[in-house]
C-alpha positions as CSV (number, residue, x, y, z in Angstrom):
1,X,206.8,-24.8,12.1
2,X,205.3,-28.0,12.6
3,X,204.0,-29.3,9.3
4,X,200.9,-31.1,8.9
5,X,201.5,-34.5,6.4
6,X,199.0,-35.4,4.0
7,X,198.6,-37.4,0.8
8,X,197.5,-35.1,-1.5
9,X,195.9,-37.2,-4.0
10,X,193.9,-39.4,-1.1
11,X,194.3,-36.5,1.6
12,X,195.0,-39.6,4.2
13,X,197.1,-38.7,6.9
14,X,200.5,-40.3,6.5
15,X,201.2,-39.9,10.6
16,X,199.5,-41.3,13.9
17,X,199.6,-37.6,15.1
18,X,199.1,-34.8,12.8
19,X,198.7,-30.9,13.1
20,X,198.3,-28.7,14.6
21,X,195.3,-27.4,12.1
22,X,193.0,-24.5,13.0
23,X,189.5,-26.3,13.1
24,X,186.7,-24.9,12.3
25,X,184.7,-26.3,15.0
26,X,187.3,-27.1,17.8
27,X,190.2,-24.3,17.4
28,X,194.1,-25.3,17.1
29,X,193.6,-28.6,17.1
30,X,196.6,-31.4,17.3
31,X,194.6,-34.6,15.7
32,X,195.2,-38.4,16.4
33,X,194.9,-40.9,13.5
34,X,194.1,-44.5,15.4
35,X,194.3,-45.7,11.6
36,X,196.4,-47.3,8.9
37,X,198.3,-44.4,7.0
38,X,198.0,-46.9,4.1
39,X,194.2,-46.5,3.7
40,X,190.9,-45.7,5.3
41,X,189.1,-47.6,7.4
42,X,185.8,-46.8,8.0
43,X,182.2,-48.8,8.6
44,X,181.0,-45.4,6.2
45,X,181.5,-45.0,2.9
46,X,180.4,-41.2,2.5
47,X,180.8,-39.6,-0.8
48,X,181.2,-36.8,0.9
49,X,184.2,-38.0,2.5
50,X,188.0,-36.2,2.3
51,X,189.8,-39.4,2.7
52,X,188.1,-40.8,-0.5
53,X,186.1,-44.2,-0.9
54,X,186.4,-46.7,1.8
55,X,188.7,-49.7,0.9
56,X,187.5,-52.3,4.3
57,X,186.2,-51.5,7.8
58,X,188.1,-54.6,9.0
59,X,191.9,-53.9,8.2
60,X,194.3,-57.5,9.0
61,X,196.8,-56.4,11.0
62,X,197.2,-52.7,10.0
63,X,196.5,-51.3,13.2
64,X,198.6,-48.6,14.8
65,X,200.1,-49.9,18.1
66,X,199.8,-48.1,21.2
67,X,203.0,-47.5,21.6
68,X,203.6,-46.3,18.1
69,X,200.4,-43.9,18.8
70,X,202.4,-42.9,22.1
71,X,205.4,-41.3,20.5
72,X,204.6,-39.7,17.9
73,X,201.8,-38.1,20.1
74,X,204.5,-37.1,23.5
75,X,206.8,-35.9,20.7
76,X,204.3,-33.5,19.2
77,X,202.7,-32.6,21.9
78,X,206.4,-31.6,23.0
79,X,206.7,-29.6,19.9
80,X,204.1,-27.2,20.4
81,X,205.3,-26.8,23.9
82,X,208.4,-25.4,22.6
83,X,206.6,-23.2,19.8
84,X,204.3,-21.9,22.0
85,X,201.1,-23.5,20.7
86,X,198.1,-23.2,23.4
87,X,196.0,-26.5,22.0
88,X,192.4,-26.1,22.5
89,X,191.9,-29.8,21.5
90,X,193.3,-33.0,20.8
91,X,191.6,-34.5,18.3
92,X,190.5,-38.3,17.6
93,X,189.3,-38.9,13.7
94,X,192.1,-39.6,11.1
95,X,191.5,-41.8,8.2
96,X,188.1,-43.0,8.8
97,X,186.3,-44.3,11.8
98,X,188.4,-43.5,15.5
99,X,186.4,-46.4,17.6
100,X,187.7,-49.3,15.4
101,X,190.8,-49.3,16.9
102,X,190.7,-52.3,19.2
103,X,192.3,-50.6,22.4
104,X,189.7,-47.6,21.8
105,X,190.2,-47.0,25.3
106,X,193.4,-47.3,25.8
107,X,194.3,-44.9,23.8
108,X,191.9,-42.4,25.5
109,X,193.4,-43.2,28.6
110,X,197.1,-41.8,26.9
111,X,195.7,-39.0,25.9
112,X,194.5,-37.7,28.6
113,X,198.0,-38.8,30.3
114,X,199.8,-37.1,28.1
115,X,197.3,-33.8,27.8
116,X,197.4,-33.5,31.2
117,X,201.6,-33.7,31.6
118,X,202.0,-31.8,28.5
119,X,199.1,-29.8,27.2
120,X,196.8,-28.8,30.0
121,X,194.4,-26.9,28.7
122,X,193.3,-29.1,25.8
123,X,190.1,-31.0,26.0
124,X,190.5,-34.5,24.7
125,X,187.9,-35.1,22.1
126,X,186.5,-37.6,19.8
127,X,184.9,-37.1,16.6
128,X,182.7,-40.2,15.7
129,X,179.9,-42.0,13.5
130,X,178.4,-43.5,16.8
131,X,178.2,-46.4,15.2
132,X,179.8,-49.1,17.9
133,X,178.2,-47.5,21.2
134,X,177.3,-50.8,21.8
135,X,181.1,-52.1,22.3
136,X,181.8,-51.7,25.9
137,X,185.2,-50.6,25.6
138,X,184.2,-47.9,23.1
139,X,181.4,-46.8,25.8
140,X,184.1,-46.7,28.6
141,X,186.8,-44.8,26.0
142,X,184.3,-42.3,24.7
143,X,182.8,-41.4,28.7
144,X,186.7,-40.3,29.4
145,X,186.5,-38.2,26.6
146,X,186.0,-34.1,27.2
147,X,183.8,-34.0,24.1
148,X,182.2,-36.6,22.0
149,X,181.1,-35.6,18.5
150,X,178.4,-38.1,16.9
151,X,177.4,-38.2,13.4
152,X,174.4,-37.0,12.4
153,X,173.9,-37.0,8.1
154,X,170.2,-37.7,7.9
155,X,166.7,-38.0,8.6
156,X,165.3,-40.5,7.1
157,X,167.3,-44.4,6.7
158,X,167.1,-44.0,2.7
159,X,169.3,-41.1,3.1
160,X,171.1,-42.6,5.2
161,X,172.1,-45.3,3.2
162,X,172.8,-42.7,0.5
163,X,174.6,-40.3,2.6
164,X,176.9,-42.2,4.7
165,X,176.9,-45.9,2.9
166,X,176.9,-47.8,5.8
167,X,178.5,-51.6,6.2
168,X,176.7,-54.3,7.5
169,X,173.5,-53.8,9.0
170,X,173.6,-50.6,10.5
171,X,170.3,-48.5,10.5
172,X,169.9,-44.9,11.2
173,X,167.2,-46.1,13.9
174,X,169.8,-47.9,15.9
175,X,172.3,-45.6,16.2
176,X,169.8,-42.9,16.9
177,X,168.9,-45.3,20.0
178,X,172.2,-45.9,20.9
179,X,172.8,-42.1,21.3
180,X,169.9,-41.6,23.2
181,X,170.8,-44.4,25.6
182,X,174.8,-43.5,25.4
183,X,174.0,-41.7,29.3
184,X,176.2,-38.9,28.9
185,X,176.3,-35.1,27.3
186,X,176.9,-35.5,23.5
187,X,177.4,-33.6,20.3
188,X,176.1,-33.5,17.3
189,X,177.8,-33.2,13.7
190,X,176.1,-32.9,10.7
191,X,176.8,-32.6,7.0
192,X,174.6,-31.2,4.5
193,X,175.3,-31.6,0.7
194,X,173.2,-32.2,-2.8
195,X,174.6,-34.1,-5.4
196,X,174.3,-36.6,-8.4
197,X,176.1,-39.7,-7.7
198,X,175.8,-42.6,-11.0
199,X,172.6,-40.8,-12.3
200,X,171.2,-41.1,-8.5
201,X,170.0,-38.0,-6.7
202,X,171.2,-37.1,-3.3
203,X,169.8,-34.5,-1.1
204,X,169.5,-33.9,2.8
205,X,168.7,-31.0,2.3
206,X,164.8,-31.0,1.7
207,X,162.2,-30.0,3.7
208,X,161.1,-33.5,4.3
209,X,164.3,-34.8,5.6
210,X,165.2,-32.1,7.2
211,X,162.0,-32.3,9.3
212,X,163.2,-36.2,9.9
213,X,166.4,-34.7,11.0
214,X,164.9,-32.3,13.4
215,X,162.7,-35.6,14.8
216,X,166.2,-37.2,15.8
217,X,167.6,-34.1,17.3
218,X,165.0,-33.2,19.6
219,X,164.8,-37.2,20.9
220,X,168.7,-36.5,21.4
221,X,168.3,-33.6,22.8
222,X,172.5,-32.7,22.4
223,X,174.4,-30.2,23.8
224,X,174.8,-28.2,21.0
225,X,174.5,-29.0,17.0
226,X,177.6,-28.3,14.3
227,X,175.9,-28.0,11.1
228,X,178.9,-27.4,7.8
229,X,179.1,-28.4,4.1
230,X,181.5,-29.3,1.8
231,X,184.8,-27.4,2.1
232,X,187.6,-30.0,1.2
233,X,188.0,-32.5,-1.9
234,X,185.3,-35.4,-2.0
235,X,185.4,-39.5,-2.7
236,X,182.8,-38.9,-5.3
237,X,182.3,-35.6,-7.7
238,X,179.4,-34.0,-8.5
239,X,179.1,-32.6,-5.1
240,X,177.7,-29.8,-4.2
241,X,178.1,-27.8,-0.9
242,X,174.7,-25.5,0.0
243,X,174.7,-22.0,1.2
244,X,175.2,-20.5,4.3
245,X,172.0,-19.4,4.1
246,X,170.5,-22.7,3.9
247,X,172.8,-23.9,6.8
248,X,171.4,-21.0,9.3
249,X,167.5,-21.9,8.0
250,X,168.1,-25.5,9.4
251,X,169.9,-24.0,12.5
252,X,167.0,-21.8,13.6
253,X,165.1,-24.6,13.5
254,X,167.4,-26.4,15.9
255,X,167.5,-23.0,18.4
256,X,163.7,-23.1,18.2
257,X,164.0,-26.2,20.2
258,X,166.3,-25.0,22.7
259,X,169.7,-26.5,21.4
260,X,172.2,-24.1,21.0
261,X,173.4,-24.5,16.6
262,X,176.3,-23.3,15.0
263,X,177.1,-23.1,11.1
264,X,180.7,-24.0,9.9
């Protein structure tokens, strides 16, 4: 069986092309790490986050290459061809952010080469923090894409800068009007957790935020909203995951609007 490796301390991905996993969100899903194996690279620093804290979001030369990304991907795409495994995606994410990678869209352009020699019926897909919509080769890579997946975490930009830590000078307001000018079908991902992070409060989940939240939804107006909580280990500890309960509460909310909403 084809074995998924993982650093178990970090939980990095120590391959370019990992999986199969069942997904919670996007069924067997074979996913593509654009990323050093050596560390995350993220412009994020979420607490919530399974690969752990974010060492730099501008690695020197780490950089997968795109013919390094190439085999490993023909070779397990192969794999599952021999064992039988129908893929319903093939997954960009990996250890950290998928649209720092350089040749962005490049490597879209192999995977959808190689899906559609090898694995037909998978739908190319990218799971991102929308963050560099404003890179012209990420806007090119991410329109080839079957399904784009953007970050969603908060409401208002305090959370956000508790929630997801950004680098640099991103704002919450700019990547909500990047998504609403991206010009093409998106999806949204959100994360909702509580917590106590160095004696500091963190919560998305109140009924203030959440009504921020909503705000940004309904200017996005997506094709459909994944809402899901903590299920794997976290950077930071202290976290807490909230109940399903809570989760379909916020997603009525969503389906009052007219956007379908599923809870993971």
């Amino acid at each position: 069986m084809i074995q998924h490796d993982i650093d178990p301390e970090k939980m990095l991905h120590l391959t370019y092309v990992y999986g199969p996993v069942p997904s919670r969100r996007l069924g067997t899903s074979l996913g593509i790490n654009p990323l050093p194996v050596e560390t995350k690279v993220c412009n994020f620093d979420c607490p919530y986050c399974e690969c752990g804290w974010t060492v730099s979001d501008r690695p020197a030369g780490k950089m997968p290459t795109v013919e390094q990304i190439a085999e490993e991907l023909r070779l397990k795409l192969a794999e599952c061809r021999t064992y039988g495994i129908e893929l319903a995606s093939i997954t960009f994410a990996g250890n950290g952010e998928p649209t720092l990678h350089p040749k962005f869209e490049e490597l879209i352009d192999l995977a959808g080469r190689l899906r559609d020699e090898l694995a037909p019926t998978a739908k190319v897909t990218v799971l991102t923090n929308a963050t560099r919509l404003q890179k012209s080769h990420v806007r090119r890579g991410l329109l080839k894409a079957d399904v784009r997946q953007f970050k969603l975490d908060a409401g208002t930009e305090a959370a956000f800068r508790q929630v997801d830590r950004p680098f640099g000078k991103l704002t919450l307001a700019g990547i909500v009007t990047d998504i609403c000018n991206f010009g093409a079908p998106v999806m949204l991902q959100s994360m909702f957790f509580r917590g106590l992070i160095d004696g500091e409060v963190i919560d998305n989940t109140t009924p203030q935020e959440v009504a921020a939240w909503l705000e940004h939804v309904k200017r996005i107006a997506p094709t459909a909203v994944h809402l899901y909580s903590l299920d794997r280990p976290t950077a930071a500890t202290g976290l807490s995951r909230v109940t399903p309960a809570e989760l379909e509460a916020i997603a009525g909310q969503v389906r009052q609007m007219g956007i379908p909403a599923e809870c993971f």
